[in-house]
N, C-alpha and C positions, 0 to 999 in steps of 0.2 A: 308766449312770445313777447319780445318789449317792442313796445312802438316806438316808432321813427321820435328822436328827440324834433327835428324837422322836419320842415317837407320839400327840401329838394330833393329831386331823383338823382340817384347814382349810381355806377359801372363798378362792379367789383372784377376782379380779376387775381387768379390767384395760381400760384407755381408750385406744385406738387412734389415730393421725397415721399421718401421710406418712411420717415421718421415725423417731420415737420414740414407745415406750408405756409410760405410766405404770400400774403393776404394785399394788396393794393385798393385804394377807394378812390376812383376822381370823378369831378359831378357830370351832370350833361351837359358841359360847357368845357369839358377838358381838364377842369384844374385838379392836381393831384392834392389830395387832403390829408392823406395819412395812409401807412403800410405796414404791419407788423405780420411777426410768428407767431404759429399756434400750434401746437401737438396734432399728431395725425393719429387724433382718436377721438373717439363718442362726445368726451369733456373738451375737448378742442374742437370739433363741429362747433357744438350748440357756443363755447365761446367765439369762434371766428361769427353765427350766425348774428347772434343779437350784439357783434360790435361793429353789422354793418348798420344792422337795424337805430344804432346810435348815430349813424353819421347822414342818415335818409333812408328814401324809401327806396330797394334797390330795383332796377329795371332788368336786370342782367347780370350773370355773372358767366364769366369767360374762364372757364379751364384748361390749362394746360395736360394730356392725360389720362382723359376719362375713361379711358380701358387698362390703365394700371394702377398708379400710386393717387389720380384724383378719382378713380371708381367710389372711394367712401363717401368724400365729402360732396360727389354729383349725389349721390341718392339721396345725402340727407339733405341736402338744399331742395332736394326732387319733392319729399316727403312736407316741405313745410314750403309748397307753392313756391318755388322759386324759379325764375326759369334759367336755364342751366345751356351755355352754349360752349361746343368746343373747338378751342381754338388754335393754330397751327403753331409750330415754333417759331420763333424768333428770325430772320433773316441773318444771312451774315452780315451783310452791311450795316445792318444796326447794329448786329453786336460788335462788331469792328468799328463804331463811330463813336457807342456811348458803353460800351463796355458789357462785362457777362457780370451778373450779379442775381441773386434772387429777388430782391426787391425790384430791380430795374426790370428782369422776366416779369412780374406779377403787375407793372406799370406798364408795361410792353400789352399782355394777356388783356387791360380792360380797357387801354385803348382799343386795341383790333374788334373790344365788342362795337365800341363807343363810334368807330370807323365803319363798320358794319365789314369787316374785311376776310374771307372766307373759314365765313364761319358754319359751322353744320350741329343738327342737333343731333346731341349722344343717344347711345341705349341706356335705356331705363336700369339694366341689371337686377333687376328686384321680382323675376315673373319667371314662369316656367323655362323659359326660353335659358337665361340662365342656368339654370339646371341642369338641361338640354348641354350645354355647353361645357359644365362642368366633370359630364360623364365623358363628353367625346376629351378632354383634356387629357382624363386618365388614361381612357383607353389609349389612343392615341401613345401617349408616353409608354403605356403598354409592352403592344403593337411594336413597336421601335425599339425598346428593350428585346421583348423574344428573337427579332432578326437580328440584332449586333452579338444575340449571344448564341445563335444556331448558326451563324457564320464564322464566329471562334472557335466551337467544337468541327466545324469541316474543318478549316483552317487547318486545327491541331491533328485532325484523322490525317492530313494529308503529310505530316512532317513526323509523324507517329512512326517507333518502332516497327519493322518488316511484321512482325506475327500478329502484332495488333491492329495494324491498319488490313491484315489479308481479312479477321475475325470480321472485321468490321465494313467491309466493303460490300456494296450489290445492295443496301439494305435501303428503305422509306424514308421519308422524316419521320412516321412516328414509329416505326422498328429501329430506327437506328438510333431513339431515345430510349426506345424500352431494352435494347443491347446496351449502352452506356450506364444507363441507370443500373442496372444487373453486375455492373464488371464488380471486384473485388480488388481495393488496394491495400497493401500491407504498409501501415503507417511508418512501421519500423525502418524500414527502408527506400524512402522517400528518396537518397541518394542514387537509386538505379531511376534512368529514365523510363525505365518502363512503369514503375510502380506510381511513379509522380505523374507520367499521364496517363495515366488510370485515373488516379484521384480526381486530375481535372477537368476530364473528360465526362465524371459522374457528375461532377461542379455543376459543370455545363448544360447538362442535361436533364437536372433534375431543375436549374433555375431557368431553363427553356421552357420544360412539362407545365411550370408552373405559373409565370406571365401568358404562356397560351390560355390558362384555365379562367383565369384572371381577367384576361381576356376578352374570352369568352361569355363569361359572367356580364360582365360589362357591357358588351355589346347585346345581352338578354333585355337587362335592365333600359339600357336605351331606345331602342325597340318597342316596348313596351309604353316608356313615354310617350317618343315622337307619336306614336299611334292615337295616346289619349289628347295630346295638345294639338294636332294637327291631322283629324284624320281625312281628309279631302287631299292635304296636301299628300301623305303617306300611299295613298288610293290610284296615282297619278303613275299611269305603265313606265317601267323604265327609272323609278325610283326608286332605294332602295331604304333601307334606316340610313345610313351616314350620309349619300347626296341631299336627303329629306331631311340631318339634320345640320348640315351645312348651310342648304339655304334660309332653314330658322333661324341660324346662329345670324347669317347675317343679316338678317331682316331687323332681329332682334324683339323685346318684348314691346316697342314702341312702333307700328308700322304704319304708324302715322307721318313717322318722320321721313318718309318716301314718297314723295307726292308725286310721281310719275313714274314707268316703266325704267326712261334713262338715269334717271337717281338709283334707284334698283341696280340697273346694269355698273354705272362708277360703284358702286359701293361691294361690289361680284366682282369687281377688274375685268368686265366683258365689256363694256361700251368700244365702239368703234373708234378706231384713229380718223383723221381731219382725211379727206381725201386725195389733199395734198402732199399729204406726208405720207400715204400707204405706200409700202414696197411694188414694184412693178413685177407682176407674177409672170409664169412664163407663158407662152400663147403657144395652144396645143392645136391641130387643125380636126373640126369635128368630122371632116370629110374620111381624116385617116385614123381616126377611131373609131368609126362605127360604116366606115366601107360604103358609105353614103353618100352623095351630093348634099351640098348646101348651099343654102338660099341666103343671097344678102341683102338684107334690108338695113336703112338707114331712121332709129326713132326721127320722130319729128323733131323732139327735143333738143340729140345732136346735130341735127341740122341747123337749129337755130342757135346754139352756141355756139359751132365750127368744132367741137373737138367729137374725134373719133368715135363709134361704137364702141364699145365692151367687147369683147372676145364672147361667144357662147363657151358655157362649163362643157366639161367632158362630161361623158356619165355617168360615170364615176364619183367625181366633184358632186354633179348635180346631189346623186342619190346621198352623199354625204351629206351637203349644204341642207336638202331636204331633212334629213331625219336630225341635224342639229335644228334647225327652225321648230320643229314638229316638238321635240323635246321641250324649247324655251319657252312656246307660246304655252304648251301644259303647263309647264314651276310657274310661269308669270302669272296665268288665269289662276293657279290656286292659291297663289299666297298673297299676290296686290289689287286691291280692287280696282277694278274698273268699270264703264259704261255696256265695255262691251264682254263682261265675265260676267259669271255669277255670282253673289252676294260671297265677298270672303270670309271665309272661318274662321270666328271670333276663340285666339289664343287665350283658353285657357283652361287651367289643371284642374281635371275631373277627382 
């Protein structure tokens, strides 16, 4: 690694493609020093790395990306102690003042570090979790594939020739694969409609049999991880392999970088709305749900702020509300430490 030709500290900031990223350097005092391109490859890391290392010692670098096209260059600043923070786009008002450019993005990127202006740390990408993620990718694409193409072959059974759609009616998903796969088309005469879906209807069905297997495979193999990387979390009733590797995925392989339950929840999209902005729900009376009298009481707490009680839940509600609680606090205890859980399970591949 080349040392700092100086020693003031600097903001680097850089703007992510396919191909190339444009690089910005300006010091801890704001002034922009220099911005160039570098290849969005191995030889292009290590040269963007030691031509920050030329212009001082970096304190920061701000990515624009870090779960797409800046995922390379966060790990390998990750790999050679750097600390790596990611940073949101651009506003439109800026780029509406001073214009859309990559270098002006990657001047934009090391200010907001240099600002301190909502910034959050990335996943690492480089640990089991990863992995974890890369199986549910495929499956997933899968998954998605076998329904758009067993909703084509219904589709086609239902606009299908009278004798072919009678052949083929009453039957499973998987009888009514192993019927299509079995039919026989005479290539010769693709010009009748009958013989044409035939053929595509085999199409169909054999490329359905076989994203299910695929599939299937897929979700063995995952299974299998989540268990060895996470098995407390795995253990937890009501989780299954894919909830269990959801919530890995978003924890990610750094679960450091969550330092409280509500960071956990924004980064899930489950945190709560401001209570001024929640929707006003409808008010149910527990007296004529449950054929009961009820009793009104005032907390002490409305009372001394002047606004209303809450409505009591139905029980219905309740018993919902309950077993989502009951759920949250299980994923929470096993995957985020806390004072009040047990020591968490340290992520990593057996």
């Amino acid at each position: 690694m080349t040392q700092p030709a100086s020693q003031q500290r600097i903001y680097c900031g850089i703007d992510t493609h396919a191909d190339t990223h444009d690089a910005a350097v300006i010091t801890d005092t704001g002034i922009l020093v220099e911005h160039r391109r570098f290849d969005a490859t191995p030889t292009g890391y290590q040269e963007l790395t030691t031509w920050m290392y030329e212009h001082g010692e970096p304190i920061s670098v701000g990515i624009e990306g870090t779960s797409s096209y800046g995922a390379g260059i966060a790990r390998h600043l990750h790999r050679h102690n750097i600390r790596v923070l990611e940073v949101p786009r651009p506003n439109r008002q800026l780029r509406r003042n001073k214009g859309k450019s990559d270098p002006i993005d990657a001047e934009t990127a090391a200010r907001a570090v240099l600002a301190r202006h909502q910034l959050s740390e990335p996943k690492h990408g480089d640990g089991p979790i990863e992995a974890i993620r890369a199986l549910r990718v495929a499956r997933s694409s899968a998954v998605k594939a076998a329904t758009a193409s067993m909703n084509a072959l219904r589709g086609l059974i239902v606009t299908a020739p009278d004798e072919l759609r009678t052949q083929l009616r009453g039957h499973s998903t998987t009888a009514l694969l192993d019927a299509c796969i079995a039919l026989e088309a005479d290539a010769t005469q693709l010009t009748d409609p009958t013989h044409a879906t035939v053929l595509a209807l085999r199409s169909l069905a054999r490329r359905t049999r076989e994203l299910r297997r695929e599939a299937s495979e897929l979700k063995r193999h995952l299974a299998k991880l989540v268990d060895e990387v996470a098995p407390r979390t795995s253990a937890v009733f009501g989780l299954g392999p894919d909830t269990t590797a959801v919530l890995l995925v978003t924890v990610g392989d750094n679960p450091g970088r969550l330092k409280s339950e509500s960071s956990f929840g924004t980064s899930a999209a489950s945190h709560r709305f401001p209570h001024h902005l929640a929707r006003p729900t409808a008010i149910v009376s527990t007296a004529a749900a449950t054929d009961a009298p009820t009793r009104h009481c005032t907390p002490a707490s409305s009372s001394a702020s002047g606004t209303a009680p809450r409505p009591a839940p139905t029980p219905i509600a309740a018993r919902q509300r309950g077993k989502r609680c009951l759920r949250s606090s299980a994923a929470k205890s096993a995957i985020l430490p806390g004072k009040s859980s047990p020591p968490s399970e340290t992520i990593t591949a057996h």
